[in-house]
C-alpha positions as CSV (number, residue, x, y, z in Angstrom):
1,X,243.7,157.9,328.8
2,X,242.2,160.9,327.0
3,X,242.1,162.7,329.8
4,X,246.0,162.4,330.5
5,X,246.5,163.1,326.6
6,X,244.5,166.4,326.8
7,X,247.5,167.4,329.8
8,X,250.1,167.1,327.1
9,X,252.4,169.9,326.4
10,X,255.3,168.7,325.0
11,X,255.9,167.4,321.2
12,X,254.5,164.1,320.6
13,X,255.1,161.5,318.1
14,X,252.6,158.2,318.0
15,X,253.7,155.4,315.6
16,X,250.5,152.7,314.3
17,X,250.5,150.4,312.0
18,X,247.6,150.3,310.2
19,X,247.0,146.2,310.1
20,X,247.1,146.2,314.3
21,X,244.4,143.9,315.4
22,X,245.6,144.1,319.1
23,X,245.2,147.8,319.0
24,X,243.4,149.3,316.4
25,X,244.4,152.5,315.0
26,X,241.0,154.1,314.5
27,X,240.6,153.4,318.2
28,X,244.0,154.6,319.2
29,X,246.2,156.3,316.9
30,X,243.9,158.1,314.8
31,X,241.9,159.7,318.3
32,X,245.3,160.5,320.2
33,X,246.3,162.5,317.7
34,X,243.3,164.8,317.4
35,X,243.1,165.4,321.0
36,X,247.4,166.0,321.5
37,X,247.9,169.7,320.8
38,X,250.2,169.1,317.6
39,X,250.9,165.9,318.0
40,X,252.4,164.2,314.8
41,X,251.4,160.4,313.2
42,X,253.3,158.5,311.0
43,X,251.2,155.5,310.0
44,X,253.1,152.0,308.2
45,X,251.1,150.9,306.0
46,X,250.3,146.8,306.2
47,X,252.2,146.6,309.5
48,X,250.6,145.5,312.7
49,X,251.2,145.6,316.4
50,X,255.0,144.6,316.4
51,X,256.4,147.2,314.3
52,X,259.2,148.0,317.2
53,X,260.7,144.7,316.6
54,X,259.6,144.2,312.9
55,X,260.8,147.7,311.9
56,X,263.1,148.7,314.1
57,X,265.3,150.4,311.7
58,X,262.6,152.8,310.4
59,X,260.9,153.4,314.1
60,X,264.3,154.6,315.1
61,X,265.2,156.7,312.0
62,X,261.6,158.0,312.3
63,X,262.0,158.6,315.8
64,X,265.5,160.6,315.3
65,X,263.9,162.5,312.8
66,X,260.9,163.6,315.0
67,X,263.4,164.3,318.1
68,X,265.6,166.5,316.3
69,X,262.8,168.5,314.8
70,X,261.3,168.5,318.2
71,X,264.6,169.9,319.4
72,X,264.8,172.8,317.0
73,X,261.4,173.8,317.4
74,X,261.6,173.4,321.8
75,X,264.7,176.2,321.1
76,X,262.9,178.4,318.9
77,X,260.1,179.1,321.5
């Protein structure tokens, strides 16, 4: 995968809990967004791998927020 993450050229956003043991985040999360050309992390603190369905309210304000910034920047350039 970190070859297809160095192709990246559009915003990114990566959500991790930081208490995944299915995933890690220093092994995903925290890597991703060094190699993704300013890609943005938000990390919840004490969650683990189901934080779609266990926080699905803040994913999807957190994901509106990061789209609409997205939006204004992808029309400024």
């Amino acid at each position: 995968m970190t070859e297809d993450l160095r192709r990246f050229n559009v915003p990114t956003f990566f959500i991790h809990g930081d208490d995944d043991q299915i995933v890690p985040i220093r092994a995903a999360a925290l890597e991703a967004v060094k190699i993704v050309p300013g890609a943005e992390l938000t990390v919840y603190e004490g969650d683990d791998h189901g934080i779609c369905t266990t926080q699905k309210d803040r994913v999807n304000a957190d994901l509106w927020r990061f789209l609409h910034k997205a939006k204004g920047e992808m029309a400024a350039a």
